[in-house]
C-alpha positions as CSV (number, residue, x, y, z in Angstrom):
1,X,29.0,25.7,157.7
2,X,27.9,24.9,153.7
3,X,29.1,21.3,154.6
4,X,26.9,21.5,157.6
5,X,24.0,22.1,155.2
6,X,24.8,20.0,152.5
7,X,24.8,22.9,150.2
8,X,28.9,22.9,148.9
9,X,27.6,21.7,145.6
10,X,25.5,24.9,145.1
11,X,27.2,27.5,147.2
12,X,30.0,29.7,147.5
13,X,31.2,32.3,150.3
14,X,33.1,34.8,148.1
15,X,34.9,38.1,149.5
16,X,34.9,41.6,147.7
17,X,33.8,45.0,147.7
18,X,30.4,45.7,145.8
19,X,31.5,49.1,145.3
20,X,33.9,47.9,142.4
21,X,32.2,44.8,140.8
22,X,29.2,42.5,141.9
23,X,29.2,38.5,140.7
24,X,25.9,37.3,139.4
25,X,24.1,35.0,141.7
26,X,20.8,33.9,143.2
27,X,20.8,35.4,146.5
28,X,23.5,37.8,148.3
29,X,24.0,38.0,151.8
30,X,26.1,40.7,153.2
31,X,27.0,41.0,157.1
32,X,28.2,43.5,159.2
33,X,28.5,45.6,155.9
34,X,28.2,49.0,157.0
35,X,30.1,48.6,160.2
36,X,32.4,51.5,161.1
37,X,32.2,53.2,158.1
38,X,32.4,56.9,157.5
39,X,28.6,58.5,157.1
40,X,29.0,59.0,153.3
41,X,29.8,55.4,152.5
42,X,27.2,54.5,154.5
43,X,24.6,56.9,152.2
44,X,25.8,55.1,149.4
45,X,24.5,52.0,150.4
């Protein structure tokens, strides 16, 4: 998909939980986040 764009040189797809720790960048892009989670995770959003 980066390849695709021509973007490998300035992007990344990284995995994690942004409950523990969040890695400085430029733009974020979270899908399906709050899939099938349990109402009070989903408040903490």
């Amino acid at each position: 998909m980066l390849a695709d764009a021509r973007v490998t040189d300035r992007c990344e797809i990284r995995t994690g939980d942004f409950f523990e720790s969040i890695p400085p960048a430029d733009l974020y892009q979270c899908k399906s986040v709050i899939f099938n989670w349990p109402t009070t995770r989903t408040w903490t959003t």
